[in-house]
MIDOSE-1310 file (N, C-alpha, C; in nm, 2 decimals, decimal comma, always signed):
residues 116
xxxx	+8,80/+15,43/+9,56/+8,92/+15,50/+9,52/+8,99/+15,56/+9,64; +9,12/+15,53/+9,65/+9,15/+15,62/+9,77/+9,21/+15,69/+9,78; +9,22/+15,81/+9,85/+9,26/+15,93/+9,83/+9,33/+16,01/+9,94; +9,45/+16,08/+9,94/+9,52/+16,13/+10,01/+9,52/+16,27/+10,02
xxxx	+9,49/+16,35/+10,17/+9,46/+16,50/+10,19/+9,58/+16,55/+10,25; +9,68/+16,60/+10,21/+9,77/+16,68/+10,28/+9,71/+16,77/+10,36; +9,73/+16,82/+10,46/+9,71/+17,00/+10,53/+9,79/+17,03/+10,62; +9,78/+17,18/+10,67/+9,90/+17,16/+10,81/+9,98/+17,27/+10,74
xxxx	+9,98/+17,35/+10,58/+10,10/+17,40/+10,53/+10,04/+17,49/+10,59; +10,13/+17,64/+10,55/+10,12/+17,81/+10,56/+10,25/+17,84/+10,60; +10,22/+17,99/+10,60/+10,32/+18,06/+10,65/+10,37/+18,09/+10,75; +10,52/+18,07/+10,77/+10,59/+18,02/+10,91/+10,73/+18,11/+10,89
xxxx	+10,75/+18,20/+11,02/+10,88/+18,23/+11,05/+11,03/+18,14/+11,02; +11,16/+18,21/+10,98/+11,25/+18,09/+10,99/+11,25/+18,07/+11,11; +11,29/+17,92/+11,14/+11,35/+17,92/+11,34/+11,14/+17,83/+11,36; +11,10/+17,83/+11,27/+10,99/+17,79/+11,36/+10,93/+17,64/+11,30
xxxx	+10,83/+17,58/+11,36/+10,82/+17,42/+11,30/+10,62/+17,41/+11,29; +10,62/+17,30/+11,21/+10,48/+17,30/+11,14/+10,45/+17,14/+11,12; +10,33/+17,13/+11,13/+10,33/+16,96/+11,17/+10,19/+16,94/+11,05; +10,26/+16,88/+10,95/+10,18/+16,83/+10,80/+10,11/+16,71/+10,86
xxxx	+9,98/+16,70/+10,80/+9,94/+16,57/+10,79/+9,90/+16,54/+10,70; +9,86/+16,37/+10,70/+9,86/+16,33/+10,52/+9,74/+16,23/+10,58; +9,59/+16,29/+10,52/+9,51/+16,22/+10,61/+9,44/+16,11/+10,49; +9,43/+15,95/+10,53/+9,38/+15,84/+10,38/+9,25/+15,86/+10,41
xxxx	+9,20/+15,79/+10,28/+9,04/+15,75/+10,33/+9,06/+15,61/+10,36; +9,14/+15,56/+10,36/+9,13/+15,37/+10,42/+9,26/+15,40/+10,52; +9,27/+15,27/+10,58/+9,37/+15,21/+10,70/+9,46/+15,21/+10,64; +9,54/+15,35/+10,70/+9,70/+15,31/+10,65/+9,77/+15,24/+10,68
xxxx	+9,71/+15,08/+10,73/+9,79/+15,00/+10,74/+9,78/+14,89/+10,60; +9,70/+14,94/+10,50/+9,66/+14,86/+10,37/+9,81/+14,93/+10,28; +9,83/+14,98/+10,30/+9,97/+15,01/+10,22/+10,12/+14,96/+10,29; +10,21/+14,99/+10,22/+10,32/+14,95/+10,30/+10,42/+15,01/+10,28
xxxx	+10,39/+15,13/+10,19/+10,50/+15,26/+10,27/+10,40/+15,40/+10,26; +10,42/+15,47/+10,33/+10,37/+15,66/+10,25/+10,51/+15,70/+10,31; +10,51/+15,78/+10,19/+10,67/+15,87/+10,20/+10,57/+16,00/+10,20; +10,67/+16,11/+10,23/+10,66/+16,28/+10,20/+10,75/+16,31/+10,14
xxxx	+10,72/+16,41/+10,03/+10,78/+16,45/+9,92/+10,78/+16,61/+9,93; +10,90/+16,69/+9,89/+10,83/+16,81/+9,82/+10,87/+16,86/+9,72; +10,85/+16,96/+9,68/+10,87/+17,04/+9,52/+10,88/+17,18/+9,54; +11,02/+17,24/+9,53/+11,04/+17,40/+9,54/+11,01/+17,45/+9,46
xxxx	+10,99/+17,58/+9,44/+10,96/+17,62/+9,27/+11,10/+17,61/+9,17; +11,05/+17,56/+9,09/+11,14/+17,56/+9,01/+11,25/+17,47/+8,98; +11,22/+17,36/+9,13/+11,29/+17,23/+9,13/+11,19/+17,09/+9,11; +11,30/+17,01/+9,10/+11,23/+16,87/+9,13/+11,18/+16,82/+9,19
xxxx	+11,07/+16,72/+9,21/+11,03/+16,70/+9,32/+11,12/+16,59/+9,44; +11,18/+16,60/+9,53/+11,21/+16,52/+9,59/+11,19/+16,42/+9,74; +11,22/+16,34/+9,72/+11,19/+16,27/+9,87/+11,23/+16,29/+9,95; +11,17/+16,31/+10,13/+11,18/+16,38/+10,26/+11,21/+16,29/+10,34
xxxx	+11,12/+16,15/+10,36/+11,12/+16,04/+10,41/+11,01/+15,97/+10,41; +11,00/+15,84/+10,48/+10,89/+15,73/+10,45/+10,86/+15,68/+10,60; +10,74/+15,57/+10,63/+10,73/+15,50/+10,71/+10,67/+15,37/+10,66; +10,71/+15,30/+10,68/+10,68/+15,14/+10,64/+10,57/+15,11/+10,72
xxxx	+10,47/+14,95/+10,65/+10,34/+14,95/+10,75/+10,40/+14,89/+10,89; +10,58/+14,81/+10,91/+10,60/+14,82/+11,06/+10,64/+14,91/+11,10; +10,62/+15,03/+11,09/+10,68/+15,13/+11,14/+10,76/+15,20/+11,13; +10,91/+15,13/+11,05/+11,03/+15,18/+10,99/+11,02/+15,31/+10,92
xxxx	+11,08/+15,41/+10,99/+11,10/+15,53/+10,93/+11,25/+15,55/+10,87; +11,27/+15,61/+10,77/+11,36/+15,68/+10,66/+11,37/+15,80/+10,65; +11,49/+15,88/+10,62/+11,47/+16,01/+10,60/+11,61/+16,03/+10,48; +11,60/+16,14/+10,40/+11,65/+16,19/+10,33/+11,77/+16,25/+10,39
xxxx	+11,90/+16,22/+10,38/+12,04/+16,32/+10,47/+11,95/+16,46/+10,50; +11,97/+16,53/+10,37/+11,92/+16,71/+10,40/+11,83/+16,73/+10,49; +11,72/+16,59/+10,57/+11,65/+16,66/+10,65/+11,66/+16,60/+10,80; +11,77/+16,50/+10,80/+11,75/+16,45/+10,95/+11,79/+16,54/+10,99
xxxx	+11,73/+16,44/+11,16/+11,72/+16,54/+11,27/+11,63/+16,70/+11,28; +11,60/+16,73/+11,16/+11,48/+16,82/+11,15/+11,34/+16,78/+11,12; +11,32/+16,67/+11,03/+11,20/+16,61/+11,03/+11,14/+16,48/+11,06; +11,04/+16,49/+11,14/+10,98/+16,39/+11,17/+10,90/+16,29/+11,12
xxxx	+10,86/+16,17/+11,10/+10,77/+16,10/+11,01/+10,66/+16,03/+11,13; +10,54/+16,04/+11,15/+10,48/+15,96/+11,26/+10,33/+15,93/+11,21; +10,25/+15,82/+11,29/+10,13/+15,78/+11,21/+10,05/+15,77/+11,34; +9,89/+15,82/+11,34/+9,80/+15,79/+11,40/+9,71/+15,68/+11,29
xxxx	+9,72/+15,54/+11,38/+9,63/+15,44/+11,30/+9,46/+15,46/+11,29; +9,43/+15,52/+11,46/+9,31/+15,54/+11,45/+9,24/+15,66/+11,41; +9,30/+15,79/+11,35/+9,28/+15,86/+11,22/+9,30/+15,86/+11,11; +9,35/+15,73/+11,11/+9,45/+15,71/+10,94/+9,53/+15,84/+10,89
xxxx	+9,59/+15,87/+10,95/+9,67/+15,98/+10,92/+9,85/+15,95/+10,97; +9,88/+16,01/+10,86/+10,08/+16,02/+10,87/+10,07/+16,13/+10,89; +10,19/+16,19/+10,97/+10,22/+16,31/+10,97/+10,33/+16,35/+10,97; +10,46/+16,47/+10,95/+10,56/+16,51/+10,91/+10,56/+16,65/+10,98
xxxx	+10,65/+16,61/+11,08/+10,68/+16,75/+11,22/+10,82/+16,79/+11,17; +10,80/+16,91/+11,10/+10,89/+16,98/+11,06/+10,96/+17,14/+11,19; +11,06/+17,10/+11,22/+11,13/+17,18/+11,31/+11,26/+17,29/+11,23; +11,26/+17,40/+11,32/+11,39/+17,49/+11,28/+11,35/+17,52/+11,11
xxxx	+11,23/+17,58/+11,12/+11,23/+17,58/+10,92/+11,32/+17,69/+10,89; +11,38/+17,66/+10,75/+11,47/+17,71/+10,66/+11,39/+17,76/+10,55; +11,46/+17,88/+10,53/+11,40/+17,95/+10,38/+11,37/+17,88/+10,30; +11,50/+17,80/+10,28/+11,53/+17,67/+10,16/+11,39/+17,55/+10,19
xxxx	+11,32/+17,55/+10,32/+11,22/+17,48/+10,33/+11,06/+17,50/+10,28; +11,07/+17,61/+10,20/+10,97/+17,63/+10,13/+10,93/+17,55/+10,01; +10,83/+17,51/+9,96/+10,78/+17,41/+9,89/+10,65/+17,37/+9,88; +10,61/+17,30/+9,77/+10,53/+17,20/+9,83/+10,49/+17,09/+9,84
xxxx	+10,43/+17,00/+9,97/+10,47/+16,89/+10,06/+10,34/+16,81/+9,97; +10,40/+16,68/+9,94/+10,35/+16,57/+9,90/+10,30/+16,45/+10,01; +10,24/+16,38/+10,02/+10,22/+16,24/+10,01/+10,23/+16,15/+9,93; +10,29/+16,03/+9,97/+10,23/+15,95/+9,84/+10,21/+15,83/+9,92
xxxx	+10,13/+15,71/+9,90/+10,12/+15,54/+9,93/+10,09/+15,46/+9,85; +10,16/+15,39/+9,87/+10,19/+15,25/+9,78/+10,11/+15,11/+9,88; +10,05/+15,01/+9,77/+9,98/+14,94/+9,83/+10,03/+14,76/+9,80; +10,01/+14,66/+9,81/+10,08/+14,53/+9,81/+10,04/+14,51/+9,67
xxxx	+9,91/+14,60/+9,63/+9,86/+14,53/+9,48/+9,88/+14,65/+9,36; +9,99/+14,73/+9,41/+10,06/+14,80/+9,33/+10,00/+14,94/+9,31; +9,91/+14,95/+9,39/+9,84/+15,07/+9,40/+9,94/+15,17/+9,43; +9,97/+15,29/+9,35/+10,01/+15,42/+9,45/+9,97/+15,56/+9,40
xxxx	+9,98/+15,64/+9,53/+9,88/+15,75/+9,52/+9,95/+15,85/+9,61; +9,90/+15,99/+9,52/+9,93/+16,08/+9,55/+9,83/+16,17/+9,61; +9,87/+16,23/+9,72/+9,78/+16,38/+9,76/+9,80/+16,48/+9,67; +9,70/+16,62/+9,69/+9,74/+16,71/+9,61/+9,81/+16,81/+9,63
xxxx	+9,87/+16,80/+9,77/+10,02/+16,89/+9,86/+9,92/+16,98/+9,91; +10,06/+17,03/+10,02/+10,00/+17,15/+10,11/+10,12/+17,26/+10,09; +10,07/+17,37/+10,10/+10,24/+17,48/+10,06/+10,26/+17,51/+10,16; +10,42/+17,50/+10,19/+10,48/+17,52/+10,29/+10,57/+17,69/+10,27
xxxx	+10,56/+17,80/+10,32/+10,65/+17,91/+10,28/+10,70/+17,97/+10,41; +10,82/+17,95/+10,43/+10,90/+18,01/+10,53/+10,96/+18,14/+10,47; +10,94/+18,27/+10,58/+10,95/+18,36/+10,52/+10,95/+18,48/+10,66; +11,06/+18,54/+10,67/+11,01/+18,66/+10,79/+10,94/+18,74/+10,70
């Protein structure tokens, strides 16, 4: 079964940055996207951006140039380097990976709360 661990969330000044990771139990190269998601209270959940198994990163308008998408193969881990956080950046941060044989899977998030 495979399974996705968010961590990396807490509580963070605005003006300051936090670097999520989304750690698999298999080679994230057996999938061929993981995106990051989040969910505010009270909102929807929405998409942040993705990275394809070549590499290709995506991002959602509202977050370029503030967020990062990057992968260590030999941890199996993605990760999402979040800079300049915003109040409005409070949430919480998903994973998800999709696989060639239609597999997809969610983490169980990590809470992100920006807050002086």
């Amino acid at each position: 079964q495979v399974q996705l661990v968010e961590s990396g969330g807490g509580l963070v000044q605005p003006g300051g940055s936090l670097r999520l990771s989304c750690a698999a139990s298999t080679s994230i190269f057996s999938f061929n996207f993981v995106g990051w998601y989040r969910q505010a209270p009270g909102k929807q959940r929405e998409f942040i951006g993705s990275i394809t198994r070549g590499g290709t990163t995506g991002y959602a308008d509202s977050v370029k140039g503030r967020f990062t998408i990057s992968r260590d193969s030999a941890e199996n881990t993605v990760s999402l380097q979040i800079d300049s956080l915003r109040p409005e950046d409070t949430a919480d941060y998903y994973c998800h990976a999709a696989n060639d044989e239609g597999g997809r899977y969610w983490g169980q998030g990590t809470r992100v709360t920006v807050s002086s």
